[in-house]
C-alpha positions as CSV (number, residue, x, y, z in Angstrom):
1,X,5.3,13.5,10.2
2,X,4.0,10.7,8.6
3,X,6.0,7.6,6.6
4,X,9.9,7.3,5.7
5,X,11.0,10.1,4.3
6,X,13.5,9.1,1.0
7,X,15.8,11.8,1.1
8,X,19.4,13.3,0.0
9,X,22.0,14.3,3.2
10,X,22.0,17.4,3.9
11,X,24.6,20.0,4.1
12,X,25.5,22.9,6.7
13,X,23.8,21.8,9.8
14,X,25.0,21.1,13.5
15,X,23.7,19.2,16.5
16,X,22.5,21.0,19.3
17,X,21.4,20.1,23.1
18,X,19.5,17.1,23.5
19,X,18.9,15.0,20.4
20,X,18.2,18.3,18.1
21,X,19.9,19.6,15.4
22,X,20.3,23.0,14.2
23,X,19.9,24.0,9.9
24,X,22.7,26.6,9.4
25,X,21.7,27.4,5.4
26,X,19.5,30.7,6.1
27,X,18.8,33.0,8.9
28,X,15.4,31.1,10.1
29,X,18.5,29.0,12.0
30,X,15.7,26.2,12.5
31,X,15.6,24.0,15.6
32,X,14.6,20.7,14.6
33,X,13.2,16.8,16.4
34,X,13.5,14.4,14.7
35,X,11.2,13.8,11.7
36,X,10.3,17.5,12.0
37,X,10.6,19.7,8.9
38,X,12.3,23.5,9.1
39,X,10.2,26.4,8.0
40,X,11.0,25.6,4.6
41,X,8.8,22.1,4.3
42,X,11.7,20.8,2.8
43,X,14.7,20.2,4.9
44,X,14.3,17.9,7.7
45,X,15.9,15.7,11.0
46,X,16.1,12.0,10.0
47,X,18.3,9.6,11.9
48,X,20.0,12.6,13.8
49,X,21.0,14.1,10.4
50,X,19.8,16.6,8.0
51,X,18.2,15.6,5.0
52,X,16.6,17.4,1.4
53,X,13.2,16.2,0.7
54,X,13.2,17.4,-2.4
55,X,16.7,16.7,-4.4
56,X,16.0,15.1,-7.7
57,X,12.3,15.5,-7.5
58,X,10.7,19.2,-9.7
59,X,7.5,21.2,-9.9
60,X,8.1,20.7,-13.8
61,X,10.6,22.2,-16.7
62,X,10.1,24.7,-19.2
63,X,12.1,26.8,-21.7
64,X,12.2,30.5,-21.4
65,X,13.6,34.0,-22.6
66,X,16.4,35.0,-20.1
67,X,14.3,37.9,-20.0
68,X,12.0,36.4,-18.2
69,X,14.1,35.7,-15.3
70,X,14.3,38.7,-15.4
71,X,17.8,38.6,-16.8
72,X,18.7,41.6,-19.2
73,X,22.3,41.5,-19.2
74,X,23.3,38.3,-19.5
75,X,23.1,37.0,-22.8
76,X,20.2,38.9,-23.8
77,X,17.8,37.0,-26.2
78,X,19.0,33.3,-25.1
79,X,17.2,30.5,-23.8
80,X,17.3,29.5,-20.4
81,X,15.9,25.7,-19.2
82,X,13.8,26.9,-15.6
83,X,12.8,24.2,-12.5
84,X,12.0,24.7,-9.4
85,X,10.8,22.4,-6.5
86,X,8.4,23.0,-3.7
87,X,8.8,24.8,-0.2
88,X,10.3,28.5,0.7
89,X,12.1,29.7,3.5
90,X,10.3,32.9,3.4
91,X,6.6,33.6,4.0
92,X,5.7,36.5,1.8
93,X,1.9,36.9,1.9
94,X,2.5,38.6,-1.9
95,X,4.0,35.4,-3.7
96,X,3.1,35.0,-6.7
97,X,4.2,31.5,-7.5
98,X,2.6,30.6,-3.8
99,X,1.2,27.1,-5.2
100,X,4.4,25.7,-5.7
101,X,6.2,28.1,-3.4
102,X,3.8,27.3,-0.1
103,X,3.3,24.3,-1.0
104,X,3.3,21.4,1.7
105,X,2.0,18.5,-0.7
106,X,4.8,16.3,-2.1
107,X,2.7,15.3,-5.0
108,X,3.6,18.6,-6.4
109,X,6.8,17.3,-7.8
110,X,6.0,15.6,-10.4
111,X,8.9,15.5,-12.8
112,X,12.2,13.9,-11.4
113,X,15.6,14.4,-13.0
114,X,19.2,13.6,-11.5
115,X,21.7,16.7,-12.6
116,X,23.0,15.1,-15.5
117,X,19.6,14.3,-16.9
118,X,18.6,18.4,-16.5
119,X,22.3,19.5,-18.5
120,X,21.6,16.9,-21.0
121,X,17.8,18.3,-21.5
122,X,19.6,22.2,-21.9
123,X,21.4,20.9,-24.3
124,X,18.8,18.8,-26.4
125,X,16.1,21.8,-26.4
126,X,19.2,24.7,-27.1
127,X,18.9,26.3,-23.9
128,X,21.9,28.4,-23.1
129,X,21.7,28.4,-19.3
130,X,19.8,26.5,-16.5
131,X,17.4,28.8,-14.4
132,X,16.5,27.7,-10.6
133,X,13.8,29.4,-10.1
134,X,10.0,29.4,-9.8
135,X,10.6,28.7,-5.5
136,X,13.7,29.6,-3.8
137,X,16.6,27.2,-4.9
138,X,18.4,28.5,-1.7
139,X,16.2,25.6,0.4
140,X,17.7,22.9,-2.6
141,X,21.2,24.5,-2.3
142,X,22.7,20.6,-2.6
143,X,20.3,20.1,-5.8
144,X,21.2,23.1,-7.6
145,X,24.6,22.9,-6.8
146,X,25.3,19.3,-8.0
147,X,23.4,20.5,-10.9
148,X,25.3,23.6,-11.6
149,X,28.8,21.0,-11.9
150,X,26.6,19.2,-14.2
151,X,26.3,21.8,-16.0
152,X,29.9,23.5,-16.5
153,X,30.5,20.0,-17.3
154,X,28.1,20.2,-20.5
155,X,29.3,23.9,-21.3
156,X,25.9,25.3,-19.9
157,X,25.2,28.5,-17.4
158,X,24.2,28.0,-14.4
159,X,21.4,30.5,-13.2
160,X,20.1,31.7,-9.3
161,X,16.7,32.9,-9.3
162,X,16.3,34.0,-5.4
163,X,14.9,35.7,-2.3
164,X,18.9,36.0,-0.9
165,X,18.1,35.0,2.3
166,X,21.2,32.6,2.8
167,X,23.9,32.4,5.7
168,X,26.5,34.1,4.1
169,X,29.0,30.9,4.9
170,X,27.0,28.0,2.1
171,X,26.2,31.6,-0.1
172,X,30.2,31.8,-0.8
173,X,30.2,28.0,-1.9
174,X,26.9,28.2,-3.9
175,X,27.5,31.3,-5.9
176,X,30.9,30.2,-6.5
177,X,28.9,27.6,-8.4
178,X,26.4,30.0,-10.1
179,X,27.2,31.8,-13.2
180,X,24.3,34.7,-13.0
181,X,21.9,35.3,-10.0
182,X,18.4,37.2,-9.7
183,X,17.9,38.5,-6.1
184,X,15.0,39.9,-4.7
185,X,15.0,42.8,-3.1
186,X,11.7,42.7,-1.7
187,X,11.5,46.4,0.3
188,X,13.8,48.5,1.8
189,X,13.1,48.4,5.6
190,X,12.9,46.1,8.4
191,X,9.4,46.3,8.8
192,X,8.2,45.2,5.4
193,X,10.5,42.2,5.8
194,X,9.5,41.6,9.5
195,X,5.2,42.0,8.4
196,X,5.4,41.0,5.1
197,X,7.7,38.3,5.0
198,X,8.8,37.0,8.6
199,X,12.3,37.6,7.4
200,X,15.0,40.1,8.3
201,X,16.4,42.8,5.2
202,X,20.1,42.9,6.4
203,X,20.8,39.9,5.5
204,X,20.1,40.1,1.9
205,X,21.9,43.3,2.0
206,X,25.2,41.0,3.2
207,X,24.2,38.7,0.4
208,X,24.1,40.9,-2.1
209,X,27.6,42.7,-1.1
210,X,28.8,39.0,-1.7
211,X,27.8,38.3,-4.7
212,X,28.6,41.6,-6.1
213,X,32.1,41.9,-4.4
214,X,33.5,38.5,-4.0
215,X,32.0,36.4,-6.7
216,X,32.1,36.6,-10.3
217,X,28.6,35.6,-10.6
218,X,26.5,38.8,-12.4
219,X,23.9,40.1,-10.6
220,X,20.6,41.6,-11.3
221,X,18.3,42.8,-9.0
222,X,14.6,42.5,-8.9
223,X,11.7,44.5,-6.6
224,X,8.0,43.9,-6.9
225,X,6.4,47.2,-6.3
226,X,3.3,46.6,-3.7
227,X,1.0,49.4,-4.1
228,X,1.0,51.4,0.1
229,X,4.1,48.8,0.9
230,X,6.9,49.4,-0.8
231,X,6.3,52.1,-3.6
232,X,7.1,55.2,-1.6
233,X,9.4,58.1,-3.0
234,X,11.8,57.9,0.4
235,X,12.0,53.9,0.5
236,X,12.9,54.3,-3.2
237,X,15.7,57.0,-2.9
238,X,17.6,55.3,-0.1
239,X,17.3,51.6,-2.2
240,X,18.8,53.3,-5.6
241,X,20.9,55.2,-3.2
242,X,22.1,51.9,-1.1
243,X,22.9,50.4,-4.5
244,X,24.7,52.9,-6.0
245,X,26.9,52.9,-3.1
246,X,27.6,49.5,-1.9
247,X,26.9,47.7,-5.1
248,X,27.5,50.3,-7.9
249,X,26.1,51.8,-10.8
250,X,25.9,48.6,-12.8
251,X,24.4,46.4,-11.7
252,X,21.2,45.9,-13.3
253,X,17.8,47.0,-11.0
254,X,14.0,45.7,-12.6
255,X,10.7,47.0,-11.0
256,X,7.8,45.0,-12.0
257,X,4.1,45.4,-10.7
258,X,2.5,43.3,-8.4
259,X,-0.8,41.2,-9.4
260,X,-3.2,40.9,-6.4
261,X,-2.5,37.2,-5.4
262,X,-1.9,34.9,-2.1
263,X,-2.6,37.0,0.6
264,X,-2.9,40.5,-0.7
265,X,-5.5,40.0,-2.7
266,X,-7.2,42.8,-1.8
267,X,-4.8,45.5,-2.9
268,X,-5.2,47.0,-6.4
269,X,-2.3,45.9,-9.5
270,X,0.7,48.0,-9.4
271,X,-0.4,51.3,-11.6
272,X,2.6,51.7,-14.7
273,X,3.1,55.2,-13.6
274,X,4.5,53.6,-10.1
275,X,7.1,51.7,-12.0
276,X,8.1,54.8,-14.1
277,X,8.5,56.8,-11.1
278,X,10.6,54.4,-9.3
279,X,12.7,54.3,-12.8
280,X,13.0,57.6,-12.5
281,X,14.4,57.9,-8.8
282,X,16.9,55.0,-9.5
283,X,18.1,56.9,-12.7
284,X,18.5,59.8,-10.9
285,X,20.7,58.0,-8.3
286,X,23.1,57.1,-11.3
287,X,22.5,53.9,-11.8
288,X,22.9,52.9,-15.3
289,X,20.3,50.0,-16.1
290,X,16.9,50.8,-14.6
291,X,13.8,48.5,-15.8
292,X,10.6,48.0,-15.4
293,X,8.9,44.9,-15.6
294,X,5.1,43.2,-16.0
295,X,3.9,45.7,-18.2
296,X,4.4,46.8,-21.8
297,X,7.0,49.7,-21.1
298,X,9.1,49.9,-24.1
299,X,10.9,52.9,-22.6
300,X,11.0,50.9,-19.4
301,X,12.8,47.8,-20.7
302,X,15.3,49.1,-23.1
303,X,18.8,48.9,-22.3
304,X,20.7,52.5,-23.1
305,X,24.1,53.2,-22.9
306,X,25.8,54.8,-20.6
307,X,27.8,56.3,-22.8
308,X,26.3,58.1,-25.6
309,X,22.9,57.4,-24.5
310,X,21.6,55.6,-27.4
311,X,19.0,52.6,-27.1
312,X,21.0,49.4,-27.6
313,X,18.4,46.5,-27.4
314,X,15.3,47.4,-27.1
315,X,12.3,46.0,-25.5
316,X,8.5,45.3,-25.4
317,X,8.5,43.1,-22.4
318,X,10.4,39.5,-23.2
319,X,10.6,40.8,-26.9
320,X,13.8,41.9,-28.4
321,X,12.7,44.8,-31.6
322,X,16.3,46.1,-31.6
323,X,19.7,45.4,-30.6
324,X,22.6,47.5,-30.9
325,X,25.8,45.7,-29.4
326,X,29.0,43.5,-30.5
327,X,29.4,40.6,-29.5
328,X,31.7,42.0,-26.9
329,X,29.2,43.9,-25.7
330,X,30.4,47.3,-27.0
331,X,27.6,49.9,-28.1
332,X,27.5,50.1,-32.1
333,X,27.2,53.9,-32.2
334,X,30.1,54.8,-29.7
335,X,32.2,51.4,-28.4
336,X,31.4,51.9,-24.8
337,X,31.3,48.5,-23.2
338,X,28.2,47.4,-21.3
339,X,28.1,45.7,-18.0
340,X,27.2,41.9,-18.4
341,X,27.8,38.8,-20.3
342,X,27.3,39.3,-23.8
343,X,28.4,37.4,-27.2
344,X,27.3,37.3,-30.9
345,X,23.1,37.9,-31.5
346,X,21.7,36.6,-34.3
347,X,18.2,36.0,-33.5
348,X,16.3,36.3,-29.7
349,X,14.5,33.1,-29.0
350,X,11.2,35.3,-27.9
351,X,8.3,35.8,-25.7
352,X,7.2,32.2,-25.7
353,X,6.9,29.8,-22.3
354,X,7.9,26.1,-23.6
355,X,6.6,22.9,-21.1
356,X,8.9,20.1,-21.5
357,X,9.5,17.0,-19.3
358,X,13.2,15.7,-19.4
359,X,14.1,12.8,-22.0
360,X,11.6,14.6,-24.5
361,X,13.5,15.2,-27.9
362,X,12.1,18.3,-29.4
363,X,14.7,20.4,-30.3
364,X,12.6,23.8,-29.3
365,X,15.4,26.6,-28.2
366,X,17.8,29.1,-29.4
């Protein structure tokens, strides 16, 4: 590696035989000399000690729906202030953020913000809740952490947007930290992880359990549908039925279509009709909130209730044409209470995708 790196310590890390050290933040366990970088670009060994590359430094800001995230149960029709950085500590050959996701070129960042600076901005533009997002935040645990305190501090969310693949140890402190998480669940077998990925599925399983069971973070789940990889009627059954069981039937499970992109450029768009069919299966497993996402599916992306059945927002993609709940979150035909975070709607902020850079003064969010 070339030059001084300027960097933030690092956090959950150990020194191994010889003059190596060991990362302990995800499953990749990566073995590192010093000036070498792990698997993720971003983490690396500087003066025997772990550093982040990337803390303070962004691929860029904008202002989103919630929806977007995707997010459909936790304050539906907000705005949420997104960043990411560079680097991932997985290697899926379908990303589709893979220019800021694979990306080995530092110049990338080009925004810079300390925590403080990133509340403050949520707060100027309106945004309800900060998204990490965009690549995996799991790699800039210390950034989006310190930023998440910033945040409480201002009276704004906190929001994971991830892959999951986390030691479960740094997971406990940073979703203590997070107010609402996004995990992929990129497949349901081994084998798609192993080919697809060069990860492992168990432990986003474990993760998942966590967040769900020992956190009061809320959790949604998201799977990209790959056409011949992922999309068959047996993988399906036994992820809505591993869900229902383990996780329960509320939390929250979006399927959303693949583009051709990165590496897998040569498979076709994920057909609608797969989406509805996985819908289908999950629904018929009992979970309650079933989505589909990437497509116009008004059926697909309505919430219903679970107890009378009624539509009580509905959807067209990020746009909110009805909504149907208290502010508590109760259904206005029969008072059944939702799962989620919920309070007073007034008006959704929308489909639009807002650029901003931090210290800019346009108020632009709802």
């Amino acid at each position: 590696m070339e030059g001084k790196l300027i960097n933030y310590a690092g956090r959950w890390w150990h020194t191994i035989e010889g003059e190596r050290i060991q990362c302990d933040l995800c499953p990749r366990n990566c073995r590192l000399h010093e000036g070498q970088r792990g698997a993720c670009f971003v983490r690396a060994m500087q003066d025997q000690q772990m550093v982040l590359t990337t803390y303070g430094r962004s691929s860029g800001f904008c202002i989103d729906p919630i929806e977007k995230k995707p997010l459909n149960h936790f304050y539906p029709g907000s705005s949420i202030l997104s960043f990411g950085t560079a680097g991932c500590n997985l290697t899926c050959k379908f990303c589709q953020n893979w220019d800021i996701s694979k990306s080995q070129d530092m110049d990338t960042l080009m925004d810079q913000a300390a925590p403080a600076a990133i509340a403050a901005a949520a707060l100027e533009h309106g945004a309800r809740s900060v998204a990490f997002t965009y690549n995996d935040p799991v790699i800039f645990a210390e950034y989006a952490m310190d930023t998440a305190d910033a945040c409480h501090a201002a009276g704004v969310n906190a929001v994971a947007v991830t892959a999951g693949y986390m030691h479960l140890e740094p997971a406990r402190e940073f979703y203590a930290k997070m107010d609402a998480a996004n995990v992929d669940l990129k497949g349901f077998s081994d084998e798609f992880y192993t080919k697809l990925c060069s990860a492992h599925l168990q432990p986003v399983l474990d993760l998942l359990c966590l967040i769900r069971h020992e956190t009061s973070c809320w959790l949604e789940i998201t799977t990209l549908l790959i056409p011949g990889k992922n999309d068959g009627d047996d993988e399906l059954r036994a992820m809505a039925a591993w869900i229902m069981r383990e996780l329960g039937p509320d939390v929250p499970l979006h399927f959303t279509a693949f583009h051709p992109d990165w590496k897998l450029a040569d498979i076709p768009a994920t057909p609608a009709s797969t989406l509805s069919r996985a819908r289908k299966i999950a629904l018929e497993a009992g979970l309650h909130y079933v989505y589909t996402g990437n497509v116009h599916d008004s059926k697909g992306g309505t919430t219903s209730c679970p107890g009378c059945g009624q539509p009580v927002i509905v959807r067209d993609w990020h746009r909110i044409l009805a909504y149907q709940l208290d502010a508590q979150g109760r259904c206005r035909h029969c008072g059944t209470a939702l799962a989620g975070r919920f309070s007073e709607f007034h008006q959704a902020f929308g489909p639009i995708r807002i650029p901003i850079r931090i210290g800019t003064a346009n108020k632009t969010a709802r």
